[in-house]
FIGUFI-805990 format. One record per residue: residue in three letters; x, z, y of N, C-alpha, C in turn. Coordinates in steps of 0.1 Angstrom, whole numbers, plus 5000, padded with zeros to 4 digits. Each point is the difference from the previous one (the first is absolute). Example, Ala and Ser with C-alpha at 12.3 -4.5 7.8 and 13.67 -1.06 7.14 Angstrom:
% residues 2
(site 'ALA',(5132,5078,4943),(4991,5000,5012),(5009,5000,5012)),
(site 'SER',(4996,4993,5011),(5009,5000,5011),(4992,5008,5011)),
% end
This chain:
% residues 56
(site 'UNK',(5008,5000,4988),(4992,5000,5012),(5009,5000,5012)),
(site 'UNK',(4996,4994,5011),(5012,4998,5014),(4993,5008,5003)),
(site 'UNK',(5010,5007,5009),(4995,5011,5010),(4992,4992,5013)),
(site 'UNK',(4993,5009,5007),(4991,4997,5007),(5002,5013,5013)),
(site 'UNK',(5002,4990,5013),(4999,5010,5013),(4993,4998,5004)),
(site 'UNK',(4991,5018,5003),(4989,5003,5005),(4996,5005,5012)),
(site 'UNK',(4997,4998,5009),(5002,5003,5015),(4984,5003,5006)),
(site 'UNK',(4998,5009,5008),(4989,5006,4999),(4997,5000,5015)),
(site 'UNK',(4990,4997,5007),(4996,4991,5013),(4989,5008,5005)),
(site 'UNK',(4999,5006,5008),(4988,5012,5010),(4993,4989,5014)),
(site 'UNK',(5008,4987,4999),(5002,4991,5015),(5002,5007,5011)),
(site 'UNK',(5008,5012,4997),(5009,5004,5016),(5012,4991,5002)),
(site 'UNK',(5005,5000,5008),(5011,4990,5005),(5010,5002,4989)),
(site 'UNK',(5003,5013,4998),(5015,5007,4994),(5000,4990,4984)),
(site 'UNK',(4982,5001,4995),(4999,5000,4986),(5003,4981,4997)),
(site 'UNK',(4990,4992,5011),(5007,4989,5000),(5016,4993,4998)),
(site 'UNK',(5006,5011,5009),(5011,4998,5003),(5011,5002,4987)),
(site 'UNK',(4995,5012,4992),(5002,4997,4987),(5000,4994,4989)),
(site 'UNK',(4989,4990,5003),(4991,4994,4991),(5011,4989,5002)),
(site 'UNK',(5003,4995,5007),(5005,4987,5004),(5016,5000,4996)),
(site 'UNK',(5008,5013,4998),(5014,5001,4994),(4998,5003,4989)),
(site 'UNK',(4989,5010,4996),(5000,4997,4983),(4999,4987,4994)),
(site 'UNK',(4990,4992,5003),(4999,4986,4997),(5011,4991,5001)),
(site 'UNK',(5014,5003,5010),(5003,4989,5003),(5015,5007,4989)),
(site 'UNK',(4999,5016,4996),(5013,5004,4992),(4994,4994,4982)),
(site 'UNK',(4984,4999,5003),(5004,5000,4983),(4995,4979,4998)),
(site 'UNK',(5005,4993,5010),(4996,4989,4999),(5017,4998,4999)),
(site 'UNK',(5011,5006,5010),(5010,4997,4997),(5005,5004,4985)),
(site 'UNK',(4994,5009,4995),(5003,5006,4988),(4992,4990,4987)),
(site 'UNK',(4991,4996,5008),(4991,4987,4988),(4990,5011,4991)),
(site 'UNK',(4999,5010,5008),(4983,5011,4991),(4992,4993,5011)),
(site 'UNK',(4990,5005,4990),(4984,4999,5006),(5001,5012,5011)),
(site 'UNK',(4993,4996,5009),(4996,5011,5008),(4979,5004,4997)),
(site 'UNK',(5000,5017,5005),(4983,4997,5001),(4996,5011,5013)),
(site 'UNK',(4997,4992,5006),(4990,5007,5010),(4990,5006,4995)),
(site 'UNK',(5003,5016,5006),(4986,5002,4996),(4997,5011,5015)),
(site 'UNK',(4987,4997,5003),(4990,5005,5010),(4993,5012,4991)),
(site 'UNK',(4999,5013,5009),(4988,5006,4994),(4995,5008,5012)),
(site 'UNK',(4991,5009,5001),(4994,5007,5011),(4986,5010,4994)),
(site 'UNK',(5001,5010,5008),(4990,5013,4994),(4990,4995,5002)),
(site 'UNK',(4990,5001,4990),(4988,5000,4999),(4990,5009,5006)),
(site 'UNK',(4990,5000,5008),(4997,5013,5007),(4989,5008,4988)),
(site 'UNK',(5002,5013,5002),(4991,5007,4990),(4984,4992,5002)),
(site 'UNK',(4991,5001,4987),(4983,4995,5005),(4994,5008,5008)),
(site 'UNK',(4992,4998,5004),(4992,5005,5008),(4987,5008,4996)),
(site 'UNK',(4993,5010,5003),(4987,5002,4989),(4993,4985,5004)),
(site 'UNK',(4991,4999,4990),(4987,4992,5000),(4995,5002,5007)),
(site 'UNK',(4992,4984,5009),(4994,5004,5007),(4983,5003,4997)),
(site 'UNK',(4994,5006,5009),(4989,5005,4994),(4996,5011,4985)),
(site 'UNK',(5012,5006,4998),(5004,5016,4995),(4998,5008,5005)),
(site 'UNK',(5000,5012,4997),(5000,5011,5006),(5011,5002,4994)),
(site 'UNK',(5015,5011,5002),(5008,5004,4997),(4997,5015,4994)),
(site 'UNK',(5002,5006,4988),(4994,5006,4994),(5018,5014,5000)),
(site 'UNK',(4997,5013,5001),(5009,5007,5003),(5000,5011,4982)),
(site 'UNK',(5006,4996,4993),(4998,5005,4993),(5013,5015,4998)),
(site 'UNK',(4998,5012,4992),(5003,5010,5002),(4996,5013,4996)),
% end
């Protein structure tokens, strides 16, 4: 299996700016590079039209 660089992207400037020398070290190197993006999910919300129920 070839190794694979993985580089992890927020789209702040800094993370770009990473993104762009990882790719270009493992292109000199001839690995795959992989972007990968991810970002928090926000908690759900109650339902709408529930009542929130307190239990205890």
């Amino acid at each position: 299996m070839q190794p694979v660089v993985t580089v992890g992207i927020d789209g702040s400037p800094e993370s770009l700016s990473a993104a762009h020398r990882a790719t270009g070290g493992a292109e000199t190197r001839r690995l795959t590079s992989r972007p990968l993006h991810a970002w928090p999910l926000p908690a759900p919300g109650p339902a709408r039209g529930r009542r929130a129920v307190a239990h205890g």
